[in-house]
N, C-alpha and C positions, 0 to 999 in steps of 0.2 A: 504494500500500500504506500502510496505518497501525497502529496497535495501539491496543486497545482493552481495558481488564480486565488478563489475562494469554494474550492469543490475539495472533496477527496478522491481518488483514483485507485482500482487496484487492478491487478493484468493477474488471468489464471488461464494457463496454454494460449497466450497471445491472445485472448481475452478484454476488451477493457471493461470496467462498472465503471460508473463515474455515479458521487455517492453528495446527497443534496444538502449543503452545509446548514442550510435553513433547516433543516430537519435535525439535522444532527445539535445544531447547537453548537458549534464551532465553525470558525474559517481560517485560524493559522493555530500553527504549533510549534511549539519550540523543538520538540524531539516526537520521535515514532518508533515506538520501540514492538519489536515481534516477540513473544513472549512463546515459543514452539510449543513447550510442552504442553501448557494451559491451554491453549488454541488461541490466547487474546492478543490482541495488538492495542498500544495502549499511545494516545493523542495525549501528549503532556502542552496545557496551553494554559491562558489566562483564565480559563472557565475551568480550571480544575482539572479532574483526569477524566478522559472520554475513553469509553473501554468497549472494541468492537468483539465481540464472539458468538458466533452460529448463526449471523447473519443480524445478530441485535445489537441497539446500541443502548448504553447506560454510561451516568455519568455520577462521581465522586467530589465532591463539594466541600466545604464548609458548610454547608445547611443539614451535609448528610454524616461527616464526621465533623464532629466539635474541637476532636483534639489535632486537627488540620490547621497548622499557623496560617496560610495561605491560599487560595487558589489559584496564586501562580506556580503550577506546579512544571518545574524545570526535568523531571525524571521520575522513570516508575520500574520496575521488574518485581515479577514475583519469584521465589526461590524456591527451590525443594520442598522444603517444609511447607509450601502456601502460603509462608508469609510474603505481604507485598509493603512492599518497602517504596516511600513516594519522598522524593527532594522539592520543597519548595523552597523562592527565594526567600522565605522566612523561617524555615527550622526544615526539618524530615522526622517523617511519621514511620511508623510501621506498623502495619495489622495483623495480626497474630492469622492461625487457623480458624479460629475462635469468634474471629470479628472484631476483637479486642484491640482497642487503638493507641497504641503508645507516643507521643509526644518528646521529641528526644530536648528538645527546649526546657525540659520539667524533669530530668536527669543531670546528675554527674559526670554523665558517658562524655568519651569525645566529641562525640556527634550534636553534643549542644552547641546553638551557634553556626552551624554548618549546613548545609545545601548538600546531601546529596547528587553528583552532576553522571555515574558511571557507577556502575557492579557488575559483577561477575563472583563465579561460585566452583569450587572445585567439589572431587567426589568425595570428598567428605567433611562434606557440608561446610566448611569455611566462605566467608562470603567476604569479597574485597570490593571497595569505594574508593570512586577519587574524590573529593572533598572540596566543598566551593567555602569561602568563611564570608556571608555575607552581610555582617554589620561590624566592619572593618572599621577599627578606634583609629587608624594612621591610614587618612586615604590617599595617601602620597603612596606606600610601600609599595613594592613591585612583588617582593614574596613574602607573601601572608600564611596566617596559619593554617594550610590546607594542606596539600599531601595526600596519603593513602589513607584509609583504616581497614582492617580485619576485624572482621565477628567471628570470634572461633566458634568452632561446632559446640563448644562447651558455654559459650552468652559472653565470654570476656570480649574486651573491643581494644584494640591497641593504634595509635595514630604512628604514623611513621613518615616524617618531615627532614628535610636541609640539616634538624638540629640534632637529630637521634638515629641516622642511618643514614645511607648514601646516596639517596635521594638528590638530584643536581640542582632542583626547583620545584617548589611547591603548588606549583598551579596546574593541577592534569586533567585532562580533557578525556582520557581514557584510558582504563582499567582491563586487561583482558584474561585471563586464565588460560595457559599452552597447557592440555590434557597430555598430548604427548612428549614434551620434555619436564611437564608439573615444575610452569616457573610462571610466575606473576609478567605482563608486558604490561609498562605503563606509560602513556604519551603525554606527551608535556608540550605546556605553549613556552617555546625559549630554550629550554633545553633539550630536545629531541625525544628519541626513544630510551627507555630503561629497562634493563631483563634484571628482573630480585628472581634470586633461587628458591625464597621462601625462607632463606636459613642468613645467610650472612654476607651474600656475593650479590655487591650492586655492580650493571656493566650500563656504562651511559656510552651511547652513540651516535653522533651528532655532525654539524657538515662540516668539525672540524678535523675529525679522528673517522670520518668513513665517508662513503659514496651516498650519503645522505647530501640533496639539495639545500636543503636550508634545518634548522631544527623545530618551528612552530609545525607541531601536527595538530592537528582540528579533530580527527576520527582516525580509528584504523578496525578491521575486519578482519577474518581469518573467513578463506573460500571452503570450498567443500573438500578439497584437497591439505587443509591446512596449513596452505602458504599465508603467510601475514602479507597486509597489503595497510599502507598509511598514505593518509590524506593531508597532503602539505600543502603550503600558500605555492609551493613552485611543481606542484603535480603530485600524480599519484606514486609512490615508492613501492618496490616490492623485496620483503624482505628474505633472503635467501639462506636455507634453513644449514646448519652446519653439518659436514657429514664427517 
């Protein structure tokens, strides 16, 4: 699915629907995220979370959870466990299986103060974030307190920033999990790519130290063959896996 104009769009065997925003209740989005396993695809916009599945459409509010700081909601995925996990520009929520709505602005956690912007989930059940901080005390700074975070499978949450790991810059735009070498990819505006082992080995890669164009990535994907591919202001990179 994508959006184009003020409509939504999707292509199924060269296919098109074009889907009527007036109906839906939306016209842009910040993010569209494909949720496979749940079958949902999820419209992250000014109106909250729009959540297309089985042909229906429903929408996620502040009128319909209370403990939602926002409906400008910048990010959503749901994870293994069915919790669905939403970043807006004023805090990030997560719904249990349960329906149960947690408010991370009303915690301890790292995650207060923070924007969920990216996740991703390895097989067992770790769930990694890149991190927006978006009621920034020094709006001068270039690197704020963002970075990574991990939710272990066990509920602990550990942030991992420029000050506590090897991290090159703290402002990432995307978070990936590599199934087959089980290493964290994380993309950054300013410093390029980053491979964490998960244990102790940060490797930054950038268009000073490789055949990277430049180092602002905006997105990056893994195809169906598992090549990584990044989205930079000077094209698309493809990254070539080590043998």
């Amino acid at each position: 699915m994508g959006m184009w104009g003020s409509n939504i769009y999707s292509n199924n065997d060269h296919k098109w629907t074009i889907y009527d925003s007036t109906k839906i209740g939306i016209n842009s989005a910040y993010k569209i995220v494909n949720n496979v396993k749940s079958g949902e695809v999820f419209f992250c916009s000014d109106e909250g979370l729009t959540i297309y599945k089985a042909g229906q459409w429903s929408n996620l509010n502040k009128n319909k959870i209370k403990e939602l700081p926002s409906n400008r909601v910048a990010f959503a995925k749901r994870d293994s466990k069915n919790r669905l996990w939403i970043g807006t520009f004023s805090g990030s929520v997560m719904i249990d299986e349960n329906g149960i709505a947690t408010s991370f602005n009303e915690t301890p956690t790292v995650l207060k103060g923070k924007c969920i912007m990216s996740m991703d989930e390895d097989e067992n059940g770790n769930v990694y974030f890149a991190l927006y901080e978006f009621d920034r005390k020094d709006k001068s700074l270039v690197n704020n307190d963002e970075g990574i975070a991990i939710c272990y499978a066990n509920g602990d949450i550990k942030q991992f920033t420029t000050s506590n790991s090897g991290m090159p810059f703290n402002h990432v735009t995307k978070v990936l999990y590599d199934k087959s070498e089980k290493i964290l990819w994380i993309a950054t505006d300013r410093a390029g790519l980053v491979r964490f082992d998960l244990k102790s080995s940060w490797e930054n890669y950038h268009n000073e130290n490789s055949q990277m164009p430049t180092s602002y990535i905006s997105d990056m994907a893994f195809d169906n063959n598992g090549i990584l591919y990044l989205a930079t202001r000077q094209g698309l990179v493809k990254v070539e896996r080590r043998k």
